[in-house]
N, C-alpha and C positions, 0 to 999 in steps of 0.2 A: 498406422498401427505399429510399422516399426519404431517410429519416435517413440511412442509413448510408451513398448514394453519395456526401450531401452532406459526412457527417463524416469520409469518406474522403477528399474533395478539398481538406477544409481542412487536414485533415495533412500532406497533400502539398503542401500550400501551405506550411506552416512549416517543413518537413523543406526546401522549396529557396528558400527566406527564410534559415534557419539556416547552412546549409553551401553554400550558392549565391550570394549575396551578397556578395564579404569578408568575411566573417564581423566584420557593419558593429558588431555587438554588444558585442565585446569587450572598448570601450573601450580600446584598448593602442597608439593613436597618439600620441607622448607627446615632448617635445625629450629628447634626452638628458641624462643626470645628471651634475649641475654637480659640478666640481672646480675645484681653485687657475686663478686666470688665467693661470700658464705651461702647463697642464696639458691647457691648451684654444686652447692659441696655434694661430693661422692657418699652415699652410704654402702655400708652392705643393708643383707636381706633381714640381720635381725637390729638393725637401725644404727649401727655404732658405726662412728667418723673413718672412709677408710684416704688412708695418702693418694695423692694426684699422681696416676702412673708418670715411671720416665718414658718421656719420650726421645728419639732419634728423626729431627728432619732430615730427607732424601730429597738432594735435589740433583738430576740427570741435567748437565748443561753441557751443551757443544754449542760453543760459538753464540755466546748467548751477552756479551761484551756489555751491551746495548740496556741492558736490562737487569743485569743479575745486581747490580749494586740497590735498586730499587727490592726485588724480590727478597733479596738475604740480611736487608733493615726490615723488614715488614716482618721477615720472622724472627728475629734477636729482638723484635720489639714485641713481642707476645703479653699479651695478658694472661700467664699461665701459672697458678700457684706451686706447678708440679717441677721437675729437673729437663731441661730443653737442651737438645745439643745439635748444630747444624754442622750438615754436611754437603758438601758441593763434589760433586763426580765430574771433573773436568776432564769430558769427554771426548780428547785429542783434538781441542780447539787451535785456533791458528790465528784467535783473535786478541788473545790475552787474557780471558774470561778466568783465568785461577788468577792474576793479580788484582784485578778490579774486584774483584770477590774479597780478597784479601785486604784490600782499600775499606770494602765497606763496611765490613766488621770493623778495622780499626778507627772507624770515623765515630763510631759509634762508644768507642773505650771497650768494647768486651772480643776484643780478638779469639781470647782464649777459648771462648763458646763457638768459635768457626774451624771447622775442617776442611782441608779442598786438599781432595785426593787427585791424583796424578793418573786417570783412569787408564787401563793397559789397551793393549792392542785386542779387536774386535776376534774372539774364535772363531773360529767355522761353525756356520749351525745357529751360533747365536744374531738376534736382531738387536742393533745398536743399543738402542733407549734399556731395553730390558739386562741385558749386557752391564750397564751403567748403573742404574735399579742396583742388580746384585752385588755388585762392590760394594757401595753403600752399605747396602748390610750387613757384606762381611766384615764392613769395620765398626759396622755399628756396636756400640758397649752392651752393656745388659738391658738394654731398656725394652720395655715389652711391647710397647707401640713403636710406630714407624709411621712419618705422615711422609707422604710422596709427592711431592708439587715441582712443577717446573719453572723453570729459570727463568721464565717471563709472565711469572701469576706475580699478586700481588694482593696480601691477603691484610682483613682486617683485624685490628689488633685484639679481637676476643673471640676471633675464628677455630684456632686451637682449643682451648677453654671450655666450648663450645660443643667443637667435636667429640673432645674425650669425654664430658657429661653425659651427650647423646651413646656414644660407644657404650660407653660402662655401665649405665641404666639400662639399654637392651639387652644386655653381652653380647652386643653387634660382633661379629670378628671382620666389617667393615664400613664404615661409613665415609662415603665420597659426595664432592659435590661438584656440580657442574659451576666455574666461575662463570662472570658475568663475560663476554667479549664483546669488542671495541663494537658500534653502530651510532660511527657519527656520518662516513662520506654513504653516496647515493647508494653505491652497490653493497655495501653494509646493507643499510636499509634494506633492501630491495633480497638478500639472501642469507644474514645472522639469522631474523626471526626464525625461519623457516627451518633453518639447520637444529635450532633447536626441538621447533615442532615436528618434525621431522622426526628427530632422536628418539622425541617421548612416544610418539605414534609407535615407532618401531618397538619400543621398550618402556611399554607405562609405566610410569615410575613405582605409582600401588605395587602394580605385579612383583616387581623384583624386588619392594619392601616387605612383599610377602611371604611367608616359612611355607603358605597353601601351593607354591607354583615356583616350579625351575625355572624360572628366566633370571638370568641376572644379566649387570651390564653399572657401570661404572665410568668416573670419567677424571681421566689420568689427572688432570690440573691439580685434584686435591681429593689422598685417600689417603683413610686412617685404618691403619693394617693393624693387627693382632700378630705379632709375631711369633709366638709358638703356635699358632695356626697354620701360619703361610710355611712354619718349617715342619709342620704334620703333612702338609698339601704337599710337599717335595720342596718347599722354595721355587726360586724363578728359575730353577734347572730346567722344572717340571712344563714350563712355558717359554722356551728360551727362543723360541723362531718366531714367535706370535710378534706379528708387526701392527695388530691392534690391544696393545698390551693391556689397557683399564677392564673392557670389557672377557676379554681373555684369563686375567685375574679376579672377577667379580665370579667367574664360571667356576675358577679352581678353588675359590673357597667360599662359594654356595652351601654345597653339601658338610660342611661342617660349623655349619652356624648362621644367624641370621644376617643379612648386609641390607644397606640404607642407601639410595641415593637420592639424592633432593636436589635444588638450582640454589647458589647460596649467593645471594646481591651482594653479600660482604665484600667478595673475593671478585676482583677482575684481572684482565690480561691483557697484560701491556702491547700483545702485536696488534697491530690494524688493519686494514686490508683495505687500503684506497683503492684499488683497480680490482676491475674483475679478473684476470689472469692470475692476481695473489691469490683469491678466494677460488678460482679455479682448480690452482694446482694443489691447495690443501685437502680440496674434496678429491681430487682424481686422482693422487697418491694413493689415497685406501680401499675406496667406492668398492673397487669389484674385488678388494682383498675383503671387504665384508660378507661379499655373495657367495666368498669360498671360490674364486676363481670358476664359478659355476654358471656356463652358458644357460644352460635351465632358469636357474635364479636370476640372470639379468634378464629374461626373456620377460619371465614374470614380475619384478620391477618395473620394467619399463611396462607393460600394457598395464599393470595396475595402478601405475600413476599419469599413463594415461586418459583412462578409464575414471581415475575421482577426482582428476583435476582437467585436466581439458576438455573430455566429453561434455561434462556439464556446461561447459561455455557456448561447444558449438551446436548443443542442442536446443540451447534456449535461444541462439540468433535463427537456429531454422526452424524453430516454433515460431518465433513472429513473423519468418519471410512467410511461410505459409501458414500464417495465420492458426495453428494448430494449440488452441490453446490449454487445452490439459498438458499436451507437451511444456509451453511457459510452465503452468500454476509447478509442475512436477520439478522441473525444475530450478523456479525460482526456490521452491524449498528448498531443495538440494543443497541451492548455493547458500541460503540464509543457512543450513545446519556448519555448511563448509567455514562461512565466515564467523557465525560466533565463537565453531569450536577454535582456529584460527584467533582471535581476539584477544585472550591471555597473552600468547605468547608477545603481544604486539605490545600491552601494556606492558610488562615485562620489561622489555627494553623502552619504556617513554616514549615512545613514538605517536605518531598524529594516529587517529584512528582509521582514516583512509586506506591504511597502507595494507588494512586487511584485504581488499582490493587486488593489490599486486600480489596473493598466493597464487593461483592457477598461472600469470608469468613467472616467479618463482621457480615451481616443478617441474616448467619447462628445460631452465636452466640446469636445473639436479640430476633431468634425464639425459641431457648432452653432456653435461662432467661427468654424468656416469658412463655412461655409453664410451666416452674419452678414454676413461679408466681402464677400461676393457680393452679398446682400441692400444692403449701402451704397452699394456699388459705381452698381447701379440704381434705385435714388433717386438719384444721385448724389448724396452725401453723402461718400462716397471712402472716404480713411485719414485721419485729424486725427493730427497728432503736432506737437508743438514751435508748435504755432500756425499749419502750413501743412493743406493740404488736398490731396490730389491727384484729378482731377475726373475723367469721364467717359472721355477720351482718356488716362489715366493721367499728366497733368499734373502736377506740383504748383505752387501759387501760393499766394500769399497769402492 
C-alpha cells in the first residue's frame, strides 16, 4: 500500500509539473525568425519608419584572453542598421585580454567602434561582474540600449537586429537569451541538458514572459537593456552585491515593464567543460547563493529532487522485485511524463535520444554540487571564479 500511495503522488507530481507549470519544457521561447532588414524595420504605433536605436555593447572580461578576440569580431560584425559601439571592461586581467581585444578590432579595420576601458579596483560591497557592468555604462555615450554579453559568447551576426526588433515591438525594457553551451565531451552530455532543463523548470520561460506574474529571471550571456529604465531602477547601484547578477537584474526591472527570455541557438559559448570538476565548480559557485544561503531552501531542494527524480527509479525496481504491479504501471507513467517533458531539452542540443535516460543520473549529480555549495559556503571557502572568492556574508573580494 505504501508503494503505491507514494507512486501515486509522484505522478501526480509530474502530471502538474507537466501541464501546471508553463509548460517550462517545451523549449519554444525563441526571437523570431530573421528576414531582410526592411522586413523587420521598426515602426511606431501610428505606422511611420522609426530609426534603429543606438546601441552600447557591455562586455565584462576578466581574463577572458582566450576568447575575447572571437566575441568582439562577432559583435563589430553585426547585422545592425542602427549605431553600434563596443565596449570591453577589462576587468584587472593578468592575461592581456585589453590587447588582444585591441588586436581584434584592428584586424577587422574598424578600431575606432572598440572601447576597452581599464576597469578600477573592486569597492567594498560591490560583486566583480556587476562592478564591471557599471563602468560600461558609465561610459556608455547616449545610446538607449545596452546589450550585455560576456567575453566568451559568441553571437550570430543578425542576433542584435533581432533583439532590438523583438525589444521595440513589445517595449520590452528586457530581452535576454540563453546562448547555446558547449555539449560535445561525455559529462557535457550527461549535465548541459539538464542545467538548462533545470533553469526553465525553476523559471518557465511563459511566466517571466508574462506582465500576469512576478517571476523574472534572465541570462547574463545576452541582455538587451533599456536604459533609462535601468537608470529609473537605480542602475546597478541598486544591485551591486548580487553574485547572480541576470536574474537579479531581470527582478529589478520587472516592475517597470515587460522582459523576454528565450534560448537563442544563434548565440553560443566558447567555454567547455571536458571534466566533470569544470562543470562542478560552475554550478557549486552559485547553487546555494540561489537558495539565499537558506538551510530551509537546500533541505527542500534536495528532498524535491529527490522525490521526482530518484524515487521514481527506485520504485519502479521494487515494483517489479515484489511483483506489485500498480506500483510498475504508476510509475512507468511517471517516468514516460519525466522523459518526454525531458526530451526538448535533449533535441535542443542534437543529442541521441537515449540520453533522455540519463536525467534521474543527472539530478543526482545537481544534488551533490549543490549540497557541495553549501558545504563551502560553511567552511567558508565560498564560490572561487575568475580569482575572486565570495565569503560568509555572500561578499565577494579579492
Amino acid at each position: 500500500m505504501l508503494l503505491n500511495v507514494l507512486s501515486a503522488i509522484g505522478w501526480l507530481a509530474w502530471l502538474l509539473l507537466f501541464f501546471g507549470r508553463g509548460a517550462f519544457w517545451r523549449c519554444d521561447q525563441r526571437l523570431p525568425a530573421n528576414g531582410r532588414p526592411e522586413e523587420n524595420a521598426i515602426t511606431t504605433e501610428s505606422g511611420s519608419d522609426r530609426r534603429w536605436p543606438a546601441v552600447t555593447a557591455v562586455v565584462p572580461a576578466r581574463n577572458e584572453s582566450e576568447g575575447i578576440t572571437s566575441c568582439v569580431q562577432a559583435l563589430l560584425r553585426q547585422d545592425y542598421p542602427g549605431f553600434l559601439q563596443v565596449i570591453v571592461v577589462d576587468d584587472q586581467s593578468d592575461d592581456g585580454t585589453a590587447d588582444v581585444a585591441h588586436a581584434a578590432a584592428a584586424d577587422l579595420g574598424v578600431a575606432g567602434r572598440l572601447r576597452v576601458l581599464s576597469g578600477q579596483a573592486l569597492p567594498a560591497g560591490w560583486a566583480g561582474k556587476v562592478w564591471a557592468m557599471h563602468q560600461g555604462v558609465q561610459a556608455a555615450d547616449a545610446a538607449s540600449l545596452l546589450w550585455f554579453t560576456d567575453g566568451d559568447i559568441v553571437h550570430g551576426p543578425d542576433v542584435l537586429r533581432r533583439l532590438v526588433a523583438h525589444q521595440q515591438e513589445g517595449h520590452r525594457v528586457l530581452v535576454s537569451l540563453m546562448v547555446m553551451l558547449s555539449c560535445r565531451s561525455f559529462w557535457e552530455r550527461l549535465l548541459i541538458p539538464p542545467f538548462i532543463f533545470f533553469f526553465q523548470m525553476l523559471y518557465p520561460f511563459p511566466w517571466v514572459n508574462s506582465m500576469r506574474r512576478h517571476l523574472a529571471a534572465a541570462a547574463g550571456g545576452c541582455m538587451l537593456v533599456n536604459r533609462e529604465t535601468l537608470e529609473a531602477a537605480g542602475g546597478f547601484a541598486a544591485m551591486r552585491a548580487a553574485l547572480i547578477d541576470d536574474c537579479t537584474l531581470a527582478a529589478l526591472l520587472k516592475p517597470y515593464g515587460a522582459i523576454w527570455l528565450g534560448l537563442g541557438t544563434e548565440s553560443y559559448s566558447l567555454r567547455d567543460y571536458r571534466y566533470l570538476h569544470e562543470i562542478w565548480r560552475m554550478v557549486a559557485r552559485s547553487a546555494y547563493v540561489q537558495l539565499q544561503f537558506s538551510l530551509w531552501q537546500l533541505l527542500q531542494a534536495t528532498l524535491g529532487m529527490l522525490f521526482l527524480y530518484a524515487l521514481p527509479v527506485l520504485l519502479l525496481l521494487m515494483g517489479l522485485w515484489t511483483k506489485n504491479w500498480i506500483t510498475v504501471l504508476l510509475t512507468a507513467l511517471t517516468g514516460s511524463l519525466m522523459l518526454l517533458a525531458y526530451a526538448p531539452s535533449v533535441r535542443l542540443y542534437q543529442q541521441n535520444r537515449l540520453w533522455v535516460l540519463s536525467l534521474p543520473v543527472a539530478a543526482l549529480f545537481y544534488i551533490l554540487m549543490t549540497l557541495d555549495s553549501a558545504r563551502r559556503y560553511y567552511l567558508h571557502r565560498g564560490g572561487a571564479w575568475k580569482g575572486r572568492h565570495y565569503g560568509a556574508g555572500g561578499e565577494e573580494s579579492e
